[in-house]
N, C-alpha and C positions, 0 to 999 in steps of 0.2 A: 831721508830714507837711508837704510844701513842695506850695503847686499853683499853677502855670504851664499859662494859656490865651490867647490871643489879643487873646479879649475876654470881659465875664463881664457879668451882669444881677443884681440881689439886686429880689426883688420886692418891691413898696411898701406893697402891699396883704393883706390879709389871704385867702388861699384857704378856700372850703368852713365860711365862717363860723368857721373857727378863729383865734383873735386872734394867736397866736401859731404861723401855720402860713405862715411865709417861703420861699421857693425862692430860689437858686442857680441859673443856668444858665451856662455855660461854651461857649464855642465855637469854635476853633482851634487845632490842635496842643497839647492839653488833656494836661499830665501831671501826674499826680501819683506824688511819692517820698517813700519811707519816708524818716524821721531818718536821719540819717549816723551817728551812734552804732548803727545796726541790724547784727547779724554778717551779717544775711544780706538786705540791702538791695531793697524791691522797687520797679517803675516801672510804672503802669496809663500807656497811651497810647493816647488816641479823638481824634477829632473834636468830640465833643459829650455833655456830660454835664448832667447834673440834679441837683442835692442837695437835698435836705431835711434841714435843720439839727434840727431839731427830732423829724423823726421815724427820724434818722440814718442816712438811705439814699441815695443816689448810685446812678442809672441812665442806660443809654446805649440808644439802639436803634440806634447806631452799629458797625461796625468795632472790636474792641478788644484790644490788646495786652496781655499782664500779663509783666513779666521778673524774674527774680530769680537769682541768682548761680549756679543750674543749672537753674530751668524758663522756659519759655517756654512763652504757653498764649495762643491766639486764638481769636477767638471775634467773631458777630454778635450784637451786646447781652448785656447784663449788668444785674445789679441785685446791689449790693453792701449787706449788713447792717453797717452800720457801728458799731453797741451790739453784734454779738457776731462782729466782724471774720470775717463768711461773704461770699462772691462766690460768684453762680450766673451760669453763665454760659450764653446762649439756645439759641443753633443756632449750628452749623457748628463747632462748639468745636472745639480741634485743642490738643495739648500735646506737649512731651516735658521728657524729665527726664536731665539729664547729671549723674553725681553726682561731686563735689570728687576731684581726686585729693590723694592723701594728700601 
């Protein structure tokens, strides 16, 4: 995964008495893309994301774009499971699906 944002924070301190519970925060034209070796390459595109490294989730309450080589799927907030590579996406969700021509 490649991620481009504007600007980014890695937090200093320890959250919620976990020693090892760091935040990520991201903020401008925020993308993250799959590897280039992927056949079917994807692109999340917010404003403003969250990660937590540790308990492997990335959330937006932002605008969010998801593309990939025949869907397109927007959406207001998201919370991505990134240990079992799931995206829920909040409200307003919206998708379609163009499939490859042969």
């Amino acid at each position: 995964w490649n991620i481009v944002a504007d600007s980014g924070n890695i937090s200093a301190r320890p959250t919620n008495g976990a020693e090892n519970s760091r935040l990520i925060t991201l903020a401008g034209n925020v993308r993250i893309t799959s590897s280039e070796n992927s056949r079917n390459p994807l692109q999340l595109v917010t404003d403003w994301l969250r990660i937590s490294p540790t308990g492997e989730t990335a959330e937006t309450d932002r605008s969010v774009v998801l593309r990939s080589t025949a869907i397109e799927q927007t959406s207001v907030g998201m919370i991505a499971d990134l240990g079992s590579d799931r995206i829920t996406f909040l409200s307003n969700s919206e998708g379609f699906y163009v499939p490859p021509t042969p």
